[in-house]
C-alpha positions as CSV (number, residue, x, y, z in Angstrom):
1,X,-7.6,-90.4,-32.9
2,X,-3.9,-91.8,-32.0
3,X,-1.3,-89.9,-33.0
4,X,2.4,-91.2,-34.0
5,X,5.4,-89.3,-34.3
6,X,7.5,-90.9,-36.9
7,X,11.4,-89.3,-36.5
8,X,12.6,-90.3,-39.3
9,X,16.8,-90.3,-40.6
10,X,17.5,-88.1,-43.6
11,X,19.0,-89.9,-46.3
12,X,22.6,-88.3,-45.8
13,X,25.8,-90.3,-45.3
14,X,27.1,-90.9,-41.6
15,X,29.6,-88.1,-42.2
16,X,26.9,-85.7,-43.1
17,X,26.7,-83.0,-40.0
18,X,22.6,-84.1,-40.0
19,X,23.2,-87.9,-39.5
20,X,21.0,-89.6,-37.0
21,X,23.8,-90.9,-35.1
22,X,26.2,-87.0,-35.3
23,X,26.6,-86.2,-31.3
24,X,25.5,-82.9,-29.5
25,X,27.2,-83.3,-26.1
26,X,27.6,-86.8,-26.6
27,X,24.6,-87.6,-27.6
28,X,23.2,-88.8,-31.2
29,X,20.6,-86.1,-32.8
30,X,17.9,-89.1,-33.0
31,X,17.7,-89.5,-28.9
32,X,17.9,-85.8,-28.3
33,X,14.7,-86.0,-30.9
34,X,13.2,-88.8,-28.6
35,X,14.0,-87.1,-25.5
36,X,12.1,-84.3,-26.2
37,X,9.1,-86.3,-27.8
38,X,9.1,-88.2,-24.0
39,X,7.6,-84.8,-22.8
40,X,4.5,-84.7,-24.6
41,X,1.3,-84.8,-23.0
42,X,-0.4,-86.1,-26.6
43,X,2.0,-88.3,-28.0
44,X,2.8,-91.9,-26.8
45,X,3.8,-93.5,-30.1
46,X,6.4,-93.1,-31.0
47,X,9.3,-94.8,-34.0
48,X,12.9,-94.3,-35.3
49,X,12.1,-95.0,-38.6
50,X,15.6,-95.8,-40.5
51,X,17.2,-97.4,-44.2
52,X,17.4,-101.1,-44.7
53,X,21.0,-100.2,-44.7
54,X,23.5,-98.4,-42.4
55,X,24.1,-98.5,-38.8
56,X,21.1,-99.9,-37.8
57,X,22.3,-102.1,-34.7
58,X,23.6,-98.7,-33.0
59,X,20.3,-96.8,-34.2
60,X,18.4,-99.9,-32.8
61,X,19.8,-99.2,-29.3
62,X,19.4,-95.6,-29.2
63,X,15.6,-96.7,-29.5
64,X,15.3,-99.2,-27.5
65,X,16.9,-96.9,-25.0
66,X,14.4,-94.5,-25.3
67,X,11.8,-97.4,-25.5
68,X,10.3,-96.4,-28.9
69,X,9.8,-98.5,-31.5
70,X,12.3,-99.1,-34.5
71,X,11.4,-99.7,-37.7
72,X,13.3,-100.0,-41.2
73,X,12.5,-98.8,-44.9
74,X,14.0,-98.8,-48.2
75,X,13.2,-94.9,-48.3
76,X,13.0,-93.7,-44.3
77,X,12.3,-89.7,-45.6
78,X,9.1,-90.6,-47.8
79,X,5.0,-91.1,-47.3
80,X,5.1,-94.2,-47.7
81,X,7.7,-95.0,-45.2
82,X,5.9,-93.4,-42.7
83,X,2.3,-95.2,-43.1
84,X,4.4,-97.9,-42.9
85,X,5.4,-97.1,-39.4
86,X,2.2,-95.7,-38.4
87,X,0.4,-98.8,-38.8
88,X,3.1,-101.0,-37.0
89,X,2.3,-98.7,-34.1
90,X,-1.3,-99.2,-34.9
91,X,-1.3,-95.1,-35.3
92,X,-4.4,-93.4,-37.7
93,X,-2.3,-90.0,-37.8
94,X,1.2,-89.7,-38.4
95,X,3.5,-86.4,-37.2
96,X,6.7,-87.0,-39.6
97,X,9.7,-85.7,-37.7
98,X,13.7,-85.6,-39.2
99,X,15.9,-87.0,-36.8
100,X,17.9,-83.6,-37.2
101,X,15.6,-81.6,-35.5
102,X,16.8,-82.0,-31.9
103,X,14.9,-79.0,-30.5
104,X,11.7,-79.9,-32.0
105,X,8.8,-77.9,-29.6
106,X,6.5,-80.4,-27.9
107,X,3.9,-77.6,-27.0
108,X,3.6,-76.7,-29.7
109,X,3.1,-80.4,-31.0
110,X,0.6,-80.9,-28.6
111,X,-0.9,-77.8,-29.5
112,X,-1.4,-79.5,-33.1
113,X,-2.3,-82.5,-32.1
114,X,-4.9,-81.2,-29.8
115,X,-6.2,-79.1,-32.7
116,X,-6.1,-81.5,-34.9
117,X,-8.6,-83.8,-32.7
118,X,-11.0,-81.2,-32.5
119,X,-11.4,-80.7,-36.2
120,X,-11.0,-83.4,-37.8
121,X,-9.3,-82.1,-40.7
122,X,-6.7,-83.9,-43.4
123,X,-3.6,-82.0,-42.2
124,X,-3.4,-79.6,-39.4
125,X,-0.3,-76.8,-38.9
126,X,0.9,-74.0,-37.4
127,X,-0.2,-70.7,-38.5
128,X,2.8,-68.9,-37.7
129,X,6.2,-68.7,-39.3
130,X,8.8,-70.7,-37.3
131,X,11.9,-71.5,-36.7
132,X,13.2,-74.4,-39.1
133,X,13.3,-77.6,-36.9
134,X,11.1,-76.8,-34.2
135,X,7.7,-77.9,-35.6
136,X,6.3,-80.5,-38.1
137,X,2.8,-81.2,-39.3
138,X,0.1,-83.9,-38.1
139,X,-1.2,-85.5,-41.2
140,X,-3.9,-88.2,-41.2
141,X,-2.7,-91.5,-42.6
142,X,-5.4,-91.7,-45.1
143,X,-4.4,-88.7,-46.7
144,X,-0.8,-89.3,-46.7
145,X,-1.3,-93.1,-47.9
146,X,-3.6,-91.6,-50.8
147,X,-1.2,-89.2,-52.0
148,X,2.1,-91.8,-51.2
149,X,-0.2,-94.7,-53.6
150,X,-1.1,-92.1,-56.6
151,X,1.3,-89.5,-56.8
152,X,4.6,-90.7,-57.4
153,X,6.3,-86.9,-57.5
154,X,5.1,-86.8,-53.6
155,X,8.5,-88.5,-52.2
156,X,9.3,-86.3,-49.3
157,X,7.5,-83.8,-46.8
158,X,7.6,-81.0,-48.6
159,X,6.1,-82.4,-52.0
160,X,3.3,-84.0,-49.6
161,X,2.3,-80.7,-47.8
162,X,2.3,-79.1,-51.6
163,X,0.2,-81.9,-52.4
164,X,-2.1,-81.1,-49.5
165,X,-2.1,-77.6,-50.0
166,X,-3.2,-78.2,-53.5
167,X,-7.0,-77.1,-53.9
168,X,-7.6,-79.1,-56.7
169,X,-7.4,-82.4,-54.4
170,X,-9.7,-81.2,-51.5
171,X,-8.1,-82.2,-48.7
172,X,-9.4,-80.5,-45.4
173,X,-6.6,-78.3,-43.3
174,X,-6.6,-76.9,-39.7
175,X,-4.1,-74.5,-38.4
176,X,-3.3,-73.3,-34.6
177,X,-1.0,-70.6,-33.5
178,X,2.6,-71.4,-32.2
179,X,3.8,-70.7,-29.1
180,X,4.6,-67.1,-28.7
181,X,8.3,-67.5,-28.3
182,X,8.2,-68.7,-31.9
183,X,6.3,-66.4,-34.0
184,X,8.4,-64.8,-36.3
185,X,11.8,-65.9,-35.1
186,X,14.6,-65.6,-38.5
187,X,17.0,-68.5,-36.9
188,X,17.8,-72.2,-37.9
189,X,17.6,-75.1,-35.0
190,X,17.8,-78.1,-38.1
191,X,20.7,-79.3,-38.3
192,X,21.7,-80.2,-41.9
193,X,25.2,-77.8,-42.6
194,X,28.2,-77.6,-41.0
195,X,27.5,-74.1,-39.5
196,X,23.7,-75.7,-37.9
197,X,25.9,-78.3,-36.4
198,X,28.2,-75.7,-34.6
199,X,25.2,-73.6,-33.7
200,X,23.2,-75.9,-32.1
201,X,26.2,-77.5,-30.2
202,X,27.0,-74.1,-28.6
203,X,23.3,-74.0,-27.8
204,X,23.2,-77.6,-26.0
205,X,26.5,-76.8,-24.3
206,X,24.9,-73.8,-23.0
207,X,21.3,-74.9,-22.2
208,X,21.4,-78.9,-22.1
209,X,19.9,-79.4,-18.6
210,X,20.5,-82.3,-16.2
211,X,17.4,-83.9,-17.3
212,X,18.6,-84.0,-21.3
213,X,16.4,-81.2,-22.4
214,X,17.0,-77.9,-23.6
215,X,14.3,-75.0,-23.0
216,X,13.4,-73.8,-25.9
217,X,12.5,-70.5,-25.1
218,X,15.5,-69.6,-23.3
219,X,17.2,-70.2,-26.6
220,X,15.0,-68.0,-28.5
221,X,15.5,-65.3,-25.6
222,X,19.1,-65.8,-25.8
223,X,19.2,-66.0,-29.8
224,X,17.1,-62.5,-29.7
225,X,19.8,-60.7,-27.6
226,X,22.8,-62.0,-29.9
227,X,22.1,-60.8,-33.7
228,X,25.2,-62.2,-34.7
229,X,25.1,-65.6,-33.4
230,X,21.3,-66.3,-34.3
231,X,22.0,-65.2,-37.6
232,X,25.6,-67.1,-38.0
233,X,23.8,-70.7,-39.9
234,X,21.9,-68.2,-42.2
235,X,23.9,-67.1,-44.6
């Protein structure tokens, strides 16, 4: 089994407080996605998967900087976008990841992917509720290139994991526990408003370490003992 993680760029305009390229402490959301995905113990493939269009020289370097592959698509945040990617990094399962989630967990990635090895299934995910932005599922290529071919209502991640979900179509499903500083946490880390954008930039400027990581679990720890600032994106 080899296991890609495809970080994808939401279709939103450069303006849009989710773009790829928007800065937290200087640094575009896409490579503080990568950065983190460097830390895995499971995942070594890796691809900024971007439009045919846009700023694709400056999203170009941000990969090459963190030595990840680049690839382009007409639509980067659909199924079949992302098989394309998987198989240019010769991948068999695919972990489809928004270029606005810059404190995606890797433990609890590996924790999937590990899981996701051992059974075999179509589609493995946590069993816990999470924290938007911190997680993603591992989905086998087969399956997501079945549903991306016949099913032309499955156009992003969330029609795909209803698709998966759906009895009717059989598809096998595996789930693991998230790490225990996520269970059950009521915040936001995705950045796609305004108010997500402020949050998480008072988060980097208060956690981003010298090594260009943040520790997600102090940020939970933090979040729990403020109220008012983990809830301020919410509303």
């Amino acid at each position: 089994m080899t296991p890609a993680a495809i970080v994808y760029t939401p279709a939103v305009p450069e303006t849009d407080p989710g773009h790829a390229l928007n800065l937290l402490e200087g640094v575009p959301l896409a490579q503080h996605v990568l950065t983190r995905l460097r830390g895995s113990d499971r995942i070594d493939r890796i691809a900024l998967l971007t439009g045919e269009a846009g700023p694709n020289d400056r999203l170009a370097q941000v990969a090459e900087a963190m030595e990840a592959g680049f690839v382009t698509a007409s639509v980067p945040n659909s199924p079949g976008a992302w098989v394309q990617a998987a198989q240019e990094l010769g991948a068999d399962q695919i972990i489809p990841i928004g270029a606005n989630q810059p404190l995606i967990d890797v433990e609890l990635l590996d924790a999937l992917v590990k899981e996701h090895h051992k059974s075999r299934a179509d589609y493995t995910i946590t069993s816990d509720y999470i924290p938007p932005g911190t997680g993603a599922p591992v989905i086998r290529l087969e399956a997501c290139r079945t549903l991306a071919e016949a099913d032309a209502s499955v156009l992003n991640l969330r029609a795909l994991l209803a698709a998966l979900e759906d009895p009717a179509r059989s598809f096998t499903s595996a789930t693991t526990r998230a790490p225990w500083y996520l269970r059950n946490i009521n915040v936001r880390l995705i950045v796609e408003t305004p108010k997500d954008h402020e949050l998480l930039g008072m988060l980097y400027a208060k956690y981003w370490k010298d090594s260009g990581t943040v520790a997600l679990d102090e940020v939970i720890y933090f979040l729990s003992q403020n109220p008012g600032i983990a809830g301020y994106n919410l509303t």
